[in-house]
N, C-alpha and C positions, 0 to 999 in steps of 0.2 A: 533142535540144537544147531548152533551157528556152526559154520564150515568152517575147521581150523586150516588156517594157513599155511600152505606148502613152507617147507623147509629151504633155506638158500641153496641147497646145494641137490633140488630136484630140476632140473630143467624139461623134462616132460612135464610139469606142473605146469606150465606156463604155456599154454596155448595163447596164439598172435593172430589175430586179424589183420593178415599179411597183406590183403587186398587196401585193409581200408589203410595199412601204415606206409603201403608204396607211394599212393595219390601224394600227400604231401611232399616227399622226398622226390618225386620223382619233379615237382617244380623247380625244384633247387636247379638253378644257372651253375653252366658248366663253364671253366675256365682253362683254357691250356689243357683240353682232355678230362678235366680232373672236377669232382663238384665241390662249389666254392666250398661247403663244410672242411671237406681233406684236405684243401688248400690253406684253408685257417689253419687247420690243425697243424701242418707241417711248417708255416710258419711262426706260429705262437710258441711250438717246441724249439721250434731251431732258433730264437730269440732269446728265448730264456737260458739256452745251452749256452749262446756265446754271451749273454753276459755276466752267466755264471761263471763262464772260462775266463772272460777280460778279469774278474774282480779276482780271481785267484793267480793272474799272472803280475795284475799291476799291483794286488796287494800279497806277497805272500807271507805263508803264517807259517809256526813253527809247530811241526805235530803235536809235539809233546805236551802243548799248549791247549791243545785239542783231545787232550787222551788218548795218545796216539791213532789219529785221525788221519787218512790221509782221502783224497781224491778216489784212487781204485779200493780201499776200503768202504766209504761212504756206497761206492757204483754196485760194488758186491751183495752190501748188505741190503740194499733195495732192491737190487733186480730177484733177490732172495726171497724177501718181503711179496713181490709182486710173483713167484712159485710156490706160494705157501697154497697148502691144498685149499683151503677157507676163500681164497681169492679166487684160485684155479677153476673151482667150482660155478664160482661166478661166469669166468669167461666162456664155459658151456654153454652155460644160458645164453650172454650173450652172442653164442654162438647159433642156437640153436633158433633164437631170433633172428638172423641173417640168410641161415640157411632159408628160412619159411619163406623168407621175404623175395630171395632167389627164385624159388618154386612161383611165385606169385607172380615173374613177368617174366617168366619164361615157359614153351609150350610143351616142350620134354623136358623140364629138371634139372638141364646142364645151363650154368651161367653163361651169360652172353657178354659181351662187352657192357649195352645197356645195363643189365642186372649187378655187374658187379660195381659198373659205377655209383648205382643207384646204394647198394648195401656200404660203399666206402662213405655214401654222403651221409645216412644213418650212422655208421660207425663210427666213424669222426666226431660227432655231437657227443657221442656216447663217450668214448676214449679221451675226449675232453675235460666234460662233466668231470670225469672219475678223479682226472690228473687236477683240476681246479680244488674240488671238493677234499682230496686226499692233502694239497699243500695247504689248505686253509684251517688241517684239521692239527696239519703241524706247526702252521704259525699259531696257533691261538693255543698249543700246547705249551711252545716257546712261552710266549707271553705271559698264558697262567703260571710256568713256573720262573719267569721273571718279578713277576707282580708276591709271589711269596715271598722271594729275598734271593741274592746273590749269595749268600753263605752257603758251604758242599752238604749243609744240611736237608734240605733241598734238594741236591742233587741224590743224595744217597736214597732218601725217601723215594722218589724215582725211580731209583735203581734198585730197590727193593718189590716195589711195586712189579717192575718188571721182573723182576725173578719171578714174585708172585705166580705173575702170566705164563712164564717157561716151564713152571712145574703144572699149574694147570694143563697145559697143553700134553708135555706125558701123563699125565694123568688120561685125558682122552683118549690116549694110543693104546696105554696100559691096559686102564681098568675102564672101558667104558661107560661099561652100565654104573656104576660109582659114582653117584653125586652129580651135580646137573654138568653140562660140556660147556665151553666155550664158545658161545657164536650170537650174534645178533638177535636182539627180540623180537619177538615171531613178529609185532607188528608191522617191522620193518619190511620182511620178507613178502607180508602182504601187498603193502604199498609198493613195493617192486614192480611186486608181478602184476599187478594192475597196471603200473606205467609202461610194462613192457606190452601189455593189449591192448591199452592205451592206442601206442603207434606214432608214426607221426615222429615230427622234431621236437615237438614238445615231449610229448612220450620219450623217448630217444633222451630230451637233456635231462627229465625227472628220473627216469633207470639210472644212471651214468651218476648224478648225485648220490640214491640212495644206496646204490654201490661201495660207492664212496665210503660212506657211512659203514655201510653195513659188513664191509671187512675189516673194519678199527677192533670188535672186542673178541675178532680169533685168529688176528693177524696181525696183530700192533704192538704187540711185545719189541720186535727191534727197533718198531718205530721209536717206543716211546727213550730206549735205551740211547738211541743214536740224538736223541732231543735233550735226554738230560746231558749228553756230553757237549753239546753246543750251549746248554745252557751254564755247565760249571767254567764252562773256557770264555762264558763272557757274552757269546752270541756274535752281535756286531753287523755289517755288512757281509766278512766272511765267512760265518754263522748262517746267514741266508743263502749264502753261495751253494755253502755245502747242502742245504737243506735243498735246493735247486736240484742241485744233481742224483740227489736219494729220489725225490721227484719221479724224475726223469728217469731213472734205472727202475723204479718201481712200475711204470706205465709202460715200459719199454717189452714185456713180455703179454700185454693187450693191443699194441700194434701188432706185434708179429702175428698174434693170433686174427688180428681184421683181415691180414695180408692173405693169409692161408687157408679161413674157414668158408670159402666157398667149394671147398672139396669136401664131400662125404666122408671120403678113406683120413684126409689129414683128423677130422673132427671124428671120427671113429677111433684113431689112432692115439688121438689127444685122450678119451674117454680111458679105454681100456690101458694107458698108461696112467692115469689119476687115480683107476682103482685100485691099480696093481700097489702100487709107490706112493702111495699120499701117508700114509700111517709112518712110514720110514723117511720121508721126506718131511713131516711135521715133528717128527724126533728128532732130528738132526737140527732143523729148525731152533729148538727148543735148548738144543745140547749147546749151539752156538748162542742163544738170549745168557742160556747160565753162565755161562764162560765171559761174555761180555760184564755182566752183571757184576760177576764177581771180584771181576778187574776194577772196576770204575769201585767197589766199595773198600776192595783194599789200598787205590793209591788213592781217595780222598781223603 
């Protein structure tokens, strides 16, 4: 009988060939202290930030226009997005690959200078990938529901779907064993975990993609919420802006975690607060999709 594939949200499942995934990374040229991977990455974010901010200063938009959309709404509702347990999950793992990879070039266990550079230059591919792969999953959501029609028909359809998604998710908190749960097909899961054994920068930007992906069908409810309201207001260039900054607030709680996760106690601390609070944190989740939802279908 074939070996069913771990679950996304095992990260002991995923053993890493730590030795063989340093060799690569550990080539990466170093720049200003920092390896070139983290220095892309901090430049390609801080890029998109200010020209997300230029296009919301030199154009500005009227919320209301937006359903009532603003700047630190859009930032809330991603960094949100990007705590949803289904995600959180995720960045175990990729925790849990860093830490090995730690271990691997170091002779006691405690990071080095070398070491952590070495897991920032991993990280960075990976933290990339996710943020690339997550914005492409929103412009082409944009697009498909441009490509239907401008009319709030459209929109509503969207915004039902997404409720859909918000009572699913209680439904998992609820009633678990009830009917199948929300989350990624197992195939995905598989393909993961291979790219994360994988190793390497190739391994590193294949994870970081499938990630991507594979937090869309149990964490994308406010995505897709916060897309039909860019799509009823018209989209635009400040339609992009704002999808910019969900982005970037959605990514922004997998930097912190690259920052932190060369500590045992921080990635212990992370753990046993995920299992405490992930059930009450995907309700709340869930209670805010509805509440979005059901605004966006009473004023269209």
């Amino acid at each position: 009988m074939a070996e069913k594939a771990p679950p996304c949200h095992d990260p002991a499942a995923a053993p890493v060939d730590a030795g063989r995934a340093a060799r690569p990374i550990a080539a990466s040229r170093l720049l200003f202290g920092l390896p070139r991977p983290a220095l892309f990455l901090v430049s390609g974010l801080a890029t998109v930030a200010l020209a997300a901010t230029a296009t919301i200063v030199a154009i500005p938009f009227d919320g209301a226009a937006f359903g009532g959309l603003t700047v630190p709404v859009v930032l809330v509702s991603g960094f949100a997005d990007g705590l949803n347990p289904c995600a959180f999950a995720l960045l175990v793992l990729f925790a849990t690959y860093t830490l090995a990879l730690v271990n691997a070039v170091t002779s006691d266990g405690r990071p080095t200078l070398e070491a952590r550079r070495r897991l920032l230059g991993a990280g960075s591919i990976y933290v990339g990938a996710v943020f690339i792969t997550y914005f492409i999953i929103g412009l082409g959501l944009l697009s498909f529901l441009g490509w239907l029609g401008r009319d709030h028909l459209v929109t509503r359809i969207a915004a039902i779907l997404a409720l859909i998604m918000a009572v699913w998710m209680l439904k998992d908190v609820f009633l678990p064993s009830w009917g199948p749960s929300m989350a990624a097909p197992h195939a995905t899961h598989g393909w993961m975990h291979r790219a994360m054994e994988r190793g390497g920068l190739a391994g590193m930007l294949i994870a970081g993609v499938l990630v991507g992906i594979c937090t869309v069908p149990c964490s994308g409810a406010i995505y897709l919420d916060i897309v039909a309201v860019l799509h009823a207001s018209g989209g635009g260039v400040t339609g992009l802006a704002l999808l910019a900054f969900y982005n970037l607030a959605y990514i922004a709680p997998l930097v912190a975690l690259l920052l932190a996760v060369s500590d045992r106690r921080v990635l212990g601390r992370l753990g046993r607060w995920n299992r405490a609070n992930s059930p009450w944190v995907k309700a709340g989740l869930a209670v805010a999709v509805v509440a979005m939802s059901l605004g966006l279908l009473l004023t269209l």
